[in-house]
VOVEXBA-33555 format. One record per residue (C-alpha): residue in one letter; x, y, z. Coordinates in pm, whole numbers, always signed. Example, Ala and Ser with C-alpha at 12.3 -4.5 7.8 and 13.67 -1.06 7.14 Angstrom:
DOKOL resn   east  north     up
DOKOL    a  +1230   -450   +780
DOKOL    s  +1367   -106   +714
//
This chain:
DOKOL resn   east  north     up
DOKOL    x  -1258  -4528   +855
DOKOL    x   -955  -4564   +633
DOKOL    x   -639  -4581   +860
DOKOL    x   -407  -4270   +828
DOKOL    x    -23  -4257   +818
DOKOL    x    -29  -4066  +1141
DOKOL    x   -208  -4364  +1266
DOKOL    x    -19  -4608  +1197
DOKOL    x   +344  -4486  +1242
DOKOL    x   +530  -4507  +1586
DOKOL    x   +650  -4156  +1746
DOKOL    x  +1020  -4148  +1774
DOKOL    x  +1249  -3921  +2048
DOKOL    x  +1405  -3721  +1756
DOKOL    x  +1072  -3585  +1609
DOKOL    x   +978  -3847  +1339
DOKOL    x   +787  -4117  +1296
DOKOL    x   +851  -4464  +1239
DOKOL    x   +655  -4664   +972
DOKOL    x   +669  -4979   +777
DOKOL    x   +731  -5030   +431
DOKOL    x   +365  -5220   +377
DOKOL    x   +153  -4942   +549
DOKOL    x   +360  -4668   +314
DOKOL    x   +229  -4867    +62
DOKOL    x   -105  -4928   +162
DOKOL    x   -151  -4588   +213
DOKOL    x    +35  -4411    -24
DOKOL    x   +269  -4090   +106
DOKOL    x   +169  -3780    -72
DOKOL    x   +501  -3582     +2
DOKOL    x   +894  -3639    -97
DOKOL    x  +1078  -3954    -91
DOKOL    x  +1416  -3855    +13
DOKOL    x  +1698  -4168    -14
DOKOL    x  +1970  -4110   +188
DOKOL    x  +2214  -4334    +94
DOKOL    x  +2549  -4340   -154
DOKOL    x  +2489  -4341   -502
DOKOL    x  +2607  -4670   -547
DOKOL    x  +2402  -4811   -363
DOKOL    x  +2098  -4614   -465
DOKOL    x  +2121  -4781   -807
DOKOL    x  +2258  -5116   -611
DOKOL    x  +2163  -5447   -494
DOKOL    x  +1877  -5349   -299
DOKOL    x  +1749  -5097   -596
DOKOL    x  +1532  -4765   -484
DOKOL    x  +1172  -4701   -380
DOKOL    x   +967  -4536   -652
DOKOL    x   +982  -4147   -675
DOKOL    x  +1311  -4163   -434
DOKOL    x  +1526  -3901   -489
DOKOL    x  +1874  -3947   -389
DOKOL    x  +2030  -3695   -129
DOKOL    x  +2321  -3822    +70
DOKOL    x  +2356  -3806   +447
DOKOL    x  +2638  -3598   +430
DOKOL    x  +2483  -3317   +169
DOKOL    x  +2104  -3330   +342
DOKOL    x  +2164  -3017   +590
DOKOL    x  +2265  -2797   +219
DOKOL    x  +1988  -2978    +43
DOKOL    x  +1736  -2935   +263
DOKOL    x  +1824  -2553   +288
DOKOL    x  +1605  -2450    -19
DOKOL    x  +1320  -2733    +81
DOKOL    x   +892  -2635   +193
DOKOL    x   +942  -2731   +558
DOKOL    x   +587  -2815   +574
DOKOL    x   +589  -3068   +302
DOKOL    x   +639  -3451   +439
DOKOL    x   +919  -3617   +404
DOKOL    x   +972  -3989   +399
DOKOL    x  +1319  -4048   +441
DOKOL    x  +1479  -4435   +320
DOKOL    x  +1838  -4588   +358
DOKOL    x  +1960  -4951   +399
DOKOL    x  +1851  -5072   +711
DOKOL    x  +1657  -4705   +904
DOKOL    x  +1956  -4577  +1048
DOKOL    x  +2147  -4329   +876
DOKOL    x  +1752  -4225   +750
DOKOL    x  +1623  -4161  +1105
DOKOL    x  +1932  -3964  +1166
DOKOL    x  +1903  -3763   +821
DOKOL    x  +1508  -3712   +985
DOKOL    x  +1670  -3589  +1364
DOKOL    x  +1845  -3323  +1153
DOKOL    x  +1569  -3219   +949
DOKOL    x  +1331  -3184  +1260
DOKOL    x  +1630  -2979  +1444
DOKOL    x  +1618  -2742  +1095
DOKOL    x  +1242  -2721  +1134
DOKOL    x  +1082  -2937   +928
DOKOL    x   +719  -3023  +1034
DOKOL    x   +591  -3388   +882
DOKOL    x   +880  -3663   +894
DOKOL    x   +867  -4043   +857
DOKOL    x  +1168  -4326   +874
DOKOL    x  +1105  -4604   +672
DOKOL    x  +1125  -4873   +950
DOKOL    x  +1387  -5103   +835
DOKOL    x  +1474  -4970   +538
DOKOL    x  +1520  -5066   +188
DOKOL    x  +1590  -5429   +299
DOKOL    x  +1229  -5460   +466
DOKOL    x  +1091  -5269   +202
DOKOL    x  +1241  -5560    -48
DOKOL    x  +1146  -5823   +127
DOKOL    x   +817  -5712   +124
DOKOL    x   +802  -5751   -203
DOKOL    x   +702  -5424   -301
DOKOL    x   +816  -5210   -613
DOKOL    x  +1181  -5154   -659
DOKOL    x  +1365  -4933   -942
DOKOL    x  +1738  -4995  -1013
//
């Protein structure tokens, strides 16, 4: 039996789950890729996951107004934190299927896996 995201991801208090940057990519994530970080630093250093689209902390309550609530969301930043926020909010607004990259875009790079700039 192939493992599932569900599986493999770690509950959290807020109402999203927690899961690494290798098992997203084992596994694939068939919903949105939502970065929450500054622009700068979307196209930065550290570079973006593939299929990220960029929605700031501070503009996700607006943007997520007009968004399917029962499509999954993988939300990314630097390091998990302002991401598992951006997720607390969404799951306060109603959203069903939400996942923190654990660690961010710096485990996620030193991973090795596929960045875009």
């Amino acid at each position: 039996m192939t493992a599932s995201l569900l599986q493999v991801s770690v509950a959290q208090p807020g109402g999203y789950r927690d899961v690494s940057p290798t098992d997203v990519m084992r596994l694939g994530f068939p919903g949105r890729v939502i970065d929450v970080r500054e622009p700068h630093e979307f196209i930065g250093e550290l570079g973006h996951m593939p299929r990220a689209e960029l929605v700031p902390l501070a503009t996700i309550d607006s943007a997520a107004k007009s968004w399917d609530r029962s499509q999954p969301l993988l939300l990314v930043c630097r390091s998990g934190g302002r991401s598992g926020r951006a997720a607390q909010l969404l799951a306060s607004m109603g959203f069903q299927t939400l996942y923190n990259l654990a660690g961010g875009m710096i485990a996620y790079g030193s991973c090795g896996l596929p960045i875009e700039r």
